[in-house]
MIKOLPA-42032 format. One record per residue (C-alpha): y negated, x, z. Coordinates in nm, 4 decimals, always signed. Each point is the difference from the previous one (the first is absolute). Example, Ala and Ser with C-alpha at 12.3 -4.5 7.8 and 13.67 -1.06 7.14 Angstrom:
<atoms>
<atom><py>+0.4500</py><px>+1.2300</px><pz>+0.7800</pz></atom>
<atom><py>-0.3440</py><px>+0.1370</px><pz>-0.0660</pz></atom>
</atoms>
This chain:
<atoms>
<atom><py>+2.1501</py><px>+16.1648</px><pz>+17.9430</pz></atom>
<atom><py>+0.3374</py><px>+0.0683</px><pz>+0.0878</pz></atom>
<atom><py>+0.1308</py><px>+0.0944</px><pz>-0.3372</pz></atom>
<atom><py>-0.3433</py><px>+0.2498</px><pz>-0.0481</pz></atom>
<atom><py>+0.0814</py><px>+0.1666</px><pz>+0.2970</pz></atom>
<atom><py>+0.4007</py><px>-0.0002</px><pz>-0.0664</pz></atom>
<atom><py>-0.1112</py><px>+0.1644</px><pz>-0.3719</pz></atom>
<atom><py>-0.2582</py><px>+0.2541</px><pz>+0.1598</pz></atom>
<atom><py>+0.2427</py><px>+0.1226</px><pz>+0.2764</pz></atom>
<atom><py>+0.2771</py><px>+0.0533</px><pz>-0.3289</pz></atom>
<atom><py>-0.2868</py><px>+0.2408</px><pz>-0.1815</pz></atom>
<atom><py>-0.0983</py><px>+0.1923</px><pz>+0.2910</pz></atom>
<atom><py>+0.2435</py><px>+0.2818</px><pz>-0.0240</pz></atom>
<atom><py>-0.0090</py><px>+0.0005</px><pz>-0.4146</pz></atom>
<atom><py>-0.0193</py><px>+0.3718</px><pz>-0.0844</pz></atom>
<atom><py>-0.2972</py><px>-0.1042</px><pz>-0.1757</pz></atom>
<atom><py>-0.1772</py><px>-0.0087</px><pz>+0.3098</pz></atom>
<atom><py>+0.1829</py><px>+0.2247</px><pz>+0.2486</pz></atom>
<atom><py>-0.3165</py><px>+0.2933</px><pz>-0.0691</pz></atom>
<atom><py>-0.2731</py><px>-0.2452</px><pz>+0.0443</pz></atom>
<atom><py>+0.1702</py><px>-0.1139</px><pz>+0.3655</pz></atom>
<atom><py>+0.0375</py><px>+0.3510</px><pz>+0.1227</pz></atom>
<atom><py>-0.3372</py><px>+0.0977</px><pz>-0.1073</pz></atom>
<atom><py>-0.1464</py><px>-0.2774</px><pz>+0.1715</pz></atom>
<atom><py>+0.1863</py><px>+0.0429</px><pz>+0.3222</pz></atom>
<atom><py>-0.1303</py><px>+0.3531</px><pz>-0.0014</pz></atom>
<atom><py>-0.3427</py><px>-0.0985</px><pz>-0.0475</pz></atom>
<atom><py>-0.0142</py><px>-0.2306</px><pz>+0.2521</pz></atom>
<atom><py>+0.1930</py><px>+0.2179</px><pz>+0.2390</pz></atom>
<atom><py>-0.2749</py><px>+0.3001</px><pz>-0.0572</pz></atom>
<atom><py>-0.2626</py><px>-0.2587</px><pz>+0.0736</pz></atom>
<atom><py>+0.1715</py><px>-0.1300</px><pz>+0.3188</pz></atom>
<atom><py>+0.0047</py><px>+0.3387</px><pz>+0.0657</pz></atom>
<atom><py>-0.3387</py><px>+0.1318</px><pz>-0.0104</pz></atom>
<atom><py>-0.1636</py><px>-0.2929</px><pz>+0.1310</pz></atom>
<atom><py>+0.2452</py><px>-0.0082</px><pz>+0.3593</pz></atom>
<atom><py>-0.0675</py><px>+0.3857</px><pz>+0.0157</pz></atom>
<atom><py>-0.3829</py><px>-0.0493</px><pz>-0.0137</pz></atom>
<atom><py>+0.0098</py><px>-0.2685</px><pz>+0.2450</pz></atom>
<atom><py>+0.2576</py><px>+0.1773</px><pz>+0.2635</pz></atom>
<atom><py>-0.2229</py><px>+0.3252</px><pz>-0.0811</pz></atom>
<atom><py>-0.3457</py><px>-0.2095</px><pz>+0.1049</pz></atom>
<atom><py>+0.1891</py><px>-0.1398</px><pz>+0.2809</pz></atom>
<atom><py>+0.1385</py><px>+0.3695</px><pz>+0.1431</pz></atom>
<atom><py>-0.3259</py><px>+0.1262</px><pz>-0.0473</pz></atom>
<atom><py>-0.2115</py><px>-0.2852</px><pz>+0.1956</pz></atom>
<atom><py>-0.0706</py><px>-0.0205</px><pz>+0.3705</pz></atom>
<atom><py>-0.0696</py><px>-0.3345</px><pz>+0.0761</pz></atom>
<atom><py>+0.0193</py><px>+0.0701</px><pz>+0.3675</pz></atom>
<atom><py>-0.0568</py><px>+0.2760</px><pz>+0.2625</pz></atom>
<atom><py>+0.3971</py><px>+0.0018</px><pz>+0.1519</pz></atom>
<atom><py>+0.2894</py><px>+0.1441</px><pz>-0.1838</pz></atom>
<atom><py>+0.2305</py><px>-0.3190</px><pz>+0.0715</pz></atom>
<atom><py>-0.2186</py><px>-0.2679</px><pz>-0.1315</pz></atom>
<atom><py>-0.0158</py><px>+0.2198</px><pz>-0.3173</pz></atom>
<atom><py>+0.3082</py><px>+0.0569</px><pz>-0.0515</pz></atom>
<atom><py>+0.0863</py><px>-0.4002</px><pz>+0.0025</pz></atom>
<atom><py>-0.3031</py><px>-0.0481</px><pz>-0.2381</pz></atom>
<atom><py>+0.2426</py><px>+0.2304</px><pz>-0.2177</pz></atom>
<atom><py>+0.2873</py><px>-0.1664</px><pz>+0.0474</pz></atom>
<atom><py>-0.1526</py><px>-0.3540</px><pz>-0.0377</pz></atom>
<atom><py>-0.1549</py><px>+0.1310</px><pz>-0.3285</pz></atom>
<atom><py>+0.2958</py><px>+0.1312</px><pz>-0.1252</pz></atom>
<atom><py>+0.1529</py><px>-0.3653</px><pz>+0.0156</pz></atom>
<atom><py>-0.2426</py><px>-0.1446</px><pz>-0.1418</pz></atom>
<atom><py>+0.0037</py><px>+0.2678</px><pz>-0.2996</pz></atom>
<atom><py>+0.3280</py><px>-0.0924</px><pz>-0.0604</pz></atom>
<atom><py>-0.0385</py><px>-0.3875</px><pz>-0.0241</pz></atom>
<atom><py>-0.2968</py><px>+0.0010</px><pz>-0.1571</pz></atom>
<atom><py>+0.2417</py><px>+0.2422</px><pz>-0.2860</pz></atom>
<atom><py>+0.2275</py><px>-0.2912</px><pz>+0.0481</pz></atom>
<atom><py>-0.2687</py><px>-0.2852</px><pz>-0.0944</pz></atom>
<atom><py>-0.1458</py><px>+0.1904</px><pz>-0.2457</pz></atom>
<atom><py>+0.2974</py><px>+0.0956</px><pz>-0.2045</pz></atom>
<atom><py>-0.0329</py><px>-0.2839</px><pz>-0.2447</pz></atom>
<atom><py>-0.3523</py><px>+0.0593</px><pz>-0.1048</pz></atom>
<atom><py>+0.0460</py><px>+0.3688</px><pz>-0.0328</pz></atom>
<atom><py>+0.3115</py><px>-0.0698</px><pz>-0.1982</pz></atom>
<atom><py>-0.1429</py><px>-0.2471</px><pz>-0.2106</pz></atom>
<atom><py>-0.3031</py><px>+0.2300</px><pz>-0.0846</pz></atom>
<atom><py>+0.1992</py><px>+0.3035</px><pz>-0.1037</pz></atom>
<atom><py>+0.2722</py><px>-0.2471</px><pz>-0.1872</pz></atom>
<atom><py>-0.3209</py><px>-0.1286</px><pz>-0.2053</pz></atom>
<atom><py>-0.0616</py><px>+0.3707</px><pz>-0.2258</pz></atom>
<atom><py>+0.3813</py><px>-0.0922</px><pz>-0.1083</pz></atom>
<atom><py>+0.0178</py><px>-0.3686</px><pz>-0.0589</pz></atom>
<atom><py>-0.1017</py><px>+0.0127</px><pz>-0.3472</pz></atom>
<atom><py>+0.2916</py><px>+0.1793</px><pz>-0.1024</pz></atom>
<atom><py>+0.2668</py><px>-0.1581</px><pz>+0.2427</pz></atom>
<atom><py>-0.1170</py><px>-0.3731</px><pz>-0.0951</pz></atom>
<atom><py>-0.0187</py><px>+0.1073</px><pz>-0.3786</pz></atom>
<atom><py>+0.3591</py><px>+0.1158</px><pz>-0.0213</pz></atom>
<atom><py>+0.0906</py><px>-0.3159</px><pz>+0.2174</pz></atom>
<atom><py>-0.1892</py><px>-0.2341</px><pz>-0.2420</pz></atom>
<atom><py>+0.2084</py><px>+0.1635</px><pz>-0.2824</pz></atom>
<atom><py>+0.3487</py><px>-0.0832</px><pz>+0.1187</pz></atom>
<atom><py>-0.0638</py><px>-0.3508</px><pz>+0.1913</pz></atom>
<atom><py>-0.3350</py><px>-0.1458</px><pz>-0.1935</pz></atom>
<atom><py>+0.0297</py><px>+0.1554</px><pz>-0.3756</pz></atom>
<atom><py>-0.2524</py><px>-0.1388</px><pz>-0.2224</pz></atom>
<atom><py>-0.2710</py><px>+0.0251</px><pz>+0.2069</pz></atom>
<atom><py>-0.3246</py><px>+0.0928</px><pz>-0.1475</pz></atom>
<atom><py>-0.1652</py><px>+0.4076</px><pz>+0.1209</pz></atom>
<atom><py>-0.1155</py><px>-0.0615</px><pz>+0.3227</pz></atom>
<atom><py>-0.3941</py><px>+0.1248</px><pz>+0.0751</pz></atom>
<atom><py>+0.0045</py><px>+0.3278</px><pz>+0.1485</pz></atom>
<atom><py>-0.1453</py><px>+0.0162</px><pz>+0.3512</pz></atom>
<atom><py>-0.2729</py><px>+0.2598</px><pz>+0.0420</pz></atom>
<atom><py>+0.0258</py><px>+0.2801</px><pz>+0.2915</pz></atom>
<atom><py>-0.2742</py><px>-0.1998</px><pz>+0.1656</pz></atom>
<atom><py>+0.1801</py><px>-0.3104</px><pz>-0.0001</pz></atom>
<atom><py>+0.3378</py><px>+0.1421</px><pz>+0.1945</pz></atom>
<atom><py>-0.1942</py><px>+0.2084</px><pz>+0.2188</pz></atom>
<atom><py>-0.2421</py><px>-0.2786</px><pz>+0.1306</pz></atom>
<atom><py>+0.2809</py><px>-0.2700</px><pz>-0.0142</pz></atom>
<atom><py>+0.1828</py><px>+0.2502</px><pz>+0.2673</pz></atom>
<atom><py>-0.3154</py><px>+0.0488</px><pz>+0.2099</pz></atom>
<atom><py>-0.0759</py><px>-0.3643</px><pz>-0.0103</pz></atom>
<atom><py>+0.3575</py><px>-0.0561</px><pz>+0.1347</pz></atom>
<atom><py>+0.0207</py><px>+0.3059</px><pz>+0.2620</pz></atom>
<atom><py>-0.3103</py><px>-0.1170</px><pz>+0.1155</pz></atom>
<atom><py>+0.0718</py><px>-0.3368</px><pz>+0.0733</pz></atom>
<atom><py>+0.3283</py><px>+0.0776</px><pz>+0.1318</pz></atom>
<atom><py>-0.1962</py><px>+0.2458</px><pz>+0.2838</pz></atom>
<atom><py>-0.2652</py><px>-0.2522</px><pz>+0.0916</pz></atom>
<atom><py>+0.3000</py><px>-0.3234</px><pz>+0.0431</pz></atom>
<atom><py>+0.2393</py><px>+0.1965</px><pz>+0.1246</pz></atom>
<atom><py>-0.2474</py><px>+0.1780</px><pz>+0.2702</pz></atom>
<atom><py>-0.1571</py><px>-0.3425</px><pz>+0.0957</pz></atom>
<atom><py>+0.3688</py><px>-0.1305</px><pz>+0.0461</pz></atom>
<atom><py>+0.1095</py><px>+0.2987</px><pz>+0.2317</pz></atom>
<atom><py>-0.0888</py><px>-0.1635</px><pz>+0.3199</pz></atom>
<atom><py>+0.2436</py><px>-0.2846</px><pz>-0.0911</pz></atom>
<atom><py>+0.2395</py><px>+0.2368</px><pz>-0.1356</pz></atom>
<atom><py>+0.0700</py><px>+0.1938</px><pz>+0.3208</pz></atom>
<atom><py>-0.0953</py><px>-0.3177</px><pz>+0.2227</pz></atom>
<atom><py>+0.1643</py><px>-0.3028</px><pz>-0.1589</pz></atom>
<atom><py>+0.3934</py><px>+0.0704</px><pz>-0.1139</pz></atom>
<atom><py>+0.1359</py><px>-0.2536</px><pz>-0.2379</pz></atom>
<atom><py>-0.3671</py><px>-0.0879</px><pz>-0.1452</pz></atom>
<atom><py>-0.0512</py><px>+0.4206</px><pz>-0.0348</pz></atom>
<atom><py>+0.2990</py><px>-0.0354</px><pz>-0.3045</pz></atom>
<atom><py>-0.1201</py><px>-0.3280</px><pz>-0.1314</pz></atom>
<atom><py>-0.3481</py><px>+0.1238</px><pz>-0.0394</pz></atom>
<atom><py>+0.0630</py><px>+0.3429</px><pz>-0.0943</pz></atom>
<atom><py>+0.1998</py><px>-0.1641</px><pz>-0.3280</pz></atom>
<atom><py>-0.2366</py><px>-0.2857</px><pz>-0.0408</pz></atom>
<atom><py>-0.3370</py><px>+0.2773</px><pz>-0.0097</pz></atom>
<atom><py>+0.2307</py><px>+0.2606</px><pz>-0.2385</pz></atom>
<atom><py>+0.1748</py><px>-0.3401</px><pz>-0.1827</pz></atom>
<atom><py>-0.3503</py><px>-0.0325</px><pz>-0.1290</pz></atom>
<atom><py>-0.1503</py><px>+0.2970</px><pz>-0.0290</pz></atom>
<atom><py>+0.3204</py><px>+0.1188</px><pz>-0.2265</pz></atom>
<atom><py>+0.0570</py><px>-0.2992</px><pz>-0.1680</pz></atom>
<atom><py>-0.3678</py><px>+0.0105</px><pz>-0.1356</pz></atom>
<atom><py>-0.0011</py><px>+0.3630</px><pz>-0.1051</pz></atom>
<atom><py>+0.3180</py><px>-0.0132</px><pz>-0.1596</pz></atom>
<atom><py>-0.0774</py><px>-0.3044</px><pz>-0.1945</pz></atom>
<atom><py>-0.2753</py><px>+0.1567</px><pz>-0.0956</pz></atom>
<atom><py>+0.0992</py><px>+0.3729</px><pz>-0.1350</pz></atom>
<atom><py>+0.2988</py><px>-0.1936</px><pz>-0.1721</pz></atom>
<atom><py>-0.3068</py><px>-0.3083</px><pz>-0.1802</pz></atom>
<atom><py>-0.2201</py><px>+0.2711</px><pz>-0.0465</pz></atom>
<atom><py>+0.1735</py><px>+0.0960</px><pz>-0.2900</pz></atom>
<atom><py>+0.0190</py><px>-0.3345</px><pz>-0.1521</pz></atom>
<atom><py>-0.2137</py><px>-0.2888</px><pz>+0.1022</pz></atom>
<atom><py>-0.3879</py><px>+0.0391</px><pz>+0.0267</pz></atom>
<atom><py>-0.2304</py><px>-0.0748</px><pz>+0.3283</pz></atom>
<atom><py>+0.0073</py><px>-0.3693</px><pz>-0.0413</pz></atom>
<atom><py>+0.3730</py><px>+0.0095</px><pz>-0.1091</pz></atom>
<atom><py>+0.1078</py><px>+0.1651</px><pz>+0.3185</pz></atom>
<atom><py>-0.2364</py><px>-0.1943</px><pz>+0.2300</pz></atom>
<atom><py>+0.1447</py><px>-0.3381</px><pz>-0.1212</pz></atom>
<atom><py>+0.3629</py><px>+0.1120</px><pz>+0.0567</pz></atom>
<atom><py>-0.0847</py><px>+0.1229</px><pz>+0.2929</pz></atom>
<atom><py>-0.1075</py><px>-0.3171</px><pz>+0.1136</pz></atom>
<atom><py>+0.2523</py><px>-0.2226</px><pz>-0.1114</pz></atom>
<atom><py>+0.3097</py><px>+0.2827</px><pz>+0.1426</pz></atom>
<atom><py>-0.1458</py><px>+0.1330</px><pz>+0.2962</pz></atom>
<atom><py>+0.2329</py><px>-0.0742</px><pz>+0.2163</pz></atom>
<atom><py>+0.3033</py><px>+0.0470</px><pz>-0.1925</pz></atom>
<atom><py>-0.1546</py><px>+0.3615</px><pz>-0.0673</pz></atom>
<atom><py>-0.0934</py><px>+0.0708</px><pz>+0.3874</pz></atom>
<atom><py>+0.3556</py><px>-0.1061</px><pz>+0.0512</pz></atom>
<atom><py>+0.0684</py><px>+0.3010</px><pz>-0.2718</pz></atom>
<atom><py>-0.2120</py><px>+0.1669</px><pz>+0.2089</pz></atom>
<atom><py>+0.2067</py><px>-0.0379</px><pz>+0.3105</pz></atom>
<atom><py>+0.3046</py><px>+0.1115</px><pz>-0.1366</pz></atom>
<atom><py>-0.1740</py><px>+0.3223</px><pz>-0.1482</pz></atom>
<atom><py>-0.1309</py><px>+0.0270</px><pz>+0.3970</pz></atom>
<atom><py>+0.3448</py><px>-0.0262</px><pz>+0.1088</pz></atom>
<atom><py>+0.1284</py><px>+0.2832</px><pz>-0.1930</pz></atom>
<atom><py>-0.2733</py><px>+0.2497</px><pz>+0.0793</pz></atom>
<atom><py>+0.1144</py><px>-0.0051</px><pz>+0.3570</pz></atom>
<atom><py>+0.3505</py><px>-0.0062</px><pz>-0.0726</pz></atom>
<atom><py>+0.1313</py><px>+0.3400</px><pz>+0.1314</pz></atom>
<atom><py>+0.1344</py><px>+0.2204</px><pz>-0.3772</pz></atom>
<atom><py>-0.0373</py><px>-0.3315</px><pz>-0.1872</pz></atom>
<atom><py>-0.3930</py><px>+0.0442</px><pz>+0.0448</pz></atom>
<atom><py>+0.0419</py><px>+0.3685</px><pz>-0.1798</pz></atom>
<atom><py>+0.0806</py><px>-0.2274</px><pz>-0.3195</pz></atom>
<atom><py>-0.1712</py><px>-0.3037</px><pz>+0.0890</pz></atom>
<atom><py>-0.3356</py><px>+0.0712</px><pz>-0.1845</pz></atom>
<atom><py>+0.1876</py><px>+0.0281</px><pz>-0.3299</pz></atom>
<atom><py>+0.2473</py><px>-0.3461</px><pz>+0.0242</pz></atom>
<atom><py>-0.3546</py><px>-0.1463</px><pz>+0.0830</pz></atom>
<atom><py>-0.1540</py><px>+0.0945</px><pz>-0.3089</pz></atom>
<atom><py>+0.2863</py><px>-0.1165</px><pz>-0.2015</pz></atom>
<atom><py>+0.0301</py><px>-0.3140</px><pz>+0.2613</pz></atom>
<atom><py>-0.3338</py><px>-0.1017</px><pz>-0.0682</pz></atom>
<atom><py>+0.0174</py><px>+0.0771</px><pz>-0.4169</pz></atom>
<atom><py>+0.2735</py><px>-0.2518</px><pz>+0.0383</pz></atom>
<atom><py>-0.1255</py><px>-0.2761</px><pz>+0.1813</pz></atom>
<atom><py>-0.3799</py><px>+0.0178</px><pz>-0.1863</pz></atom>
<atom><py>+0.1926</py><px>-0.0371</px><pz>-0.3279</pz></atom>
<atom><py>+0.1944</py><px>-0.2762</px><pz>+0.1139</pz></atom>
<atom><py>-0.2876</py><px>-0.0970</px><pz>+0.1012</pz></atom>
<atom><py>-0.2134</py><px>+0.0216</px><pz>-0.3101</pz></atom>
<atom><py>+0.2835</py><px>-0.1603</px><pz>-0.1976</pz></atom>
<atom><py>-0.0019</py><px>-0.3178</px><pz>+0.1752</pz></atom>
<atom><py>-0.3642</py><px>-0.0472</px><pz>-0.0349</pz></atom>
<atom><py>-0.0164</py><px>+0.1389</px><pz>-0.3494</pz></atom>
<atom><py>-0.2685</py><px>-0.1866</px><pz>-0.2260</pz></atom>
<atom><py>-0.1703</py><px>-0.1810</px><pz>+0.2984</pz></atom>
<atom><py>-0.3101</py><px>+0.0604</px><pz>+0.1165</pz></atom>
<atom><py>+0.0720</py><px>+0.2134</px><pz>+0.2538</pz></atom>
<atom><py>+0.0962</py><px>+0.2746</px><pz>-0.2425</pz></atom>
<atom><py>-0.1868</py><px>-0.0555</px><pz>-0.2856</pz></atom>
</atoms>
């Protein structure tokens, strides 16, 4: 895992993929965007009681929570814009580190974009069952926060990155026998998506991160029946 990781982090800033970075990080920085100003625009435009002071600390309470619900959302919003570009980032990747690898299958529209709702989904209903303990509980608020997105990012990476090689069963049987070492993937990818500046970058050394390890991965369990 180490060495994946230590190979994805030396790709990251390849001109190759400088273009694809910054036009993710603007993506996901319009959709931060428009979906805090809706909510603070709901917000300044709701009474939710009669005097002027209670409203105003509705506001203010709101626009906390705004913000760190941007902050536990970032990876699944990340992740979902990242997917319209993987093809093309793990492709190039593939041809430097992995040559000789067969033409991956093409993943359809449909595929990315309900691989990214799946995710951002999952990531809202977790993470907002888990905000009681989050504010209430410090110490177990971190270790949950990276076990819930350790999981939730270790599956959907694994999977954009298998999608393009293994079939259903293929994927569900290395799932099964690597689930943890890939949750522990997961983890790490968590880690850098809250990583003030490093988290700008961190959906792209995740892709490559988790390229990495799956072929490593595939490699040592080449002509078993787990993927074949």
């Amino acid at each position: 895992m180490v060495s994946a990781f230590l190979l994805a982090l030396s790709e990251t800033f390849d001109p190759r993929f400088r273009r694809t970075l910054a036009v993710s990080l603007l993506l996901t920085a319009i959709v931060f965007v428009a979906l805090g100003s809706a909510m603070m625009l709901i917000l300044d435009h709701t009474q939710f009681f009669a005097g002027w002071f209670f409203n105003r600390a509705i506001e203010l309470l709101g626009g906390i929570a705004i913000l760190g619900l941007t902050w536990l959302l970032f990876p699944a919003v990340a992740t979902f814009v990242l997917g319209f570009f993987l093809d093309g980032v793990i492709s190039a990747s593939e041809a430097r580190r992995h040559p000789g690898l067969p033409p991956a299958r093409r993943q359809s529209i449909a595929e990315i974009v309900g691989g990214g709702l799946r995710l951002a989904g999952l990531a809202i209903v977790l993470n907002l069952v888990a905000l009681p303990l989050y504010l209430l509980v410090p110490g177990l608020n971190l270790v949950l926060f990276y076990a819930i997105n350790g999981w939730l990012l270790g599956r959907e990476y694994f999977e954009l990155v298998a999608l393009r090689r293994l079939d259903q069963r293929q994927r569900r049987n290395l799932w099964r026998a690597e689930w943890l070492r890939l949750v522990l993937g997961g983890m790490v990818i968590a880690f850098l998506l809250t990583v003030p500046l490093l988290n700008l970058a961190a959906p792209l050394i995740a892709a490559l991160f988790m390229l990495h390890l799956f072929e490593g991965l595939r490699e040592r369990y080449r002509g078993t029946p787990i993927t074949v």
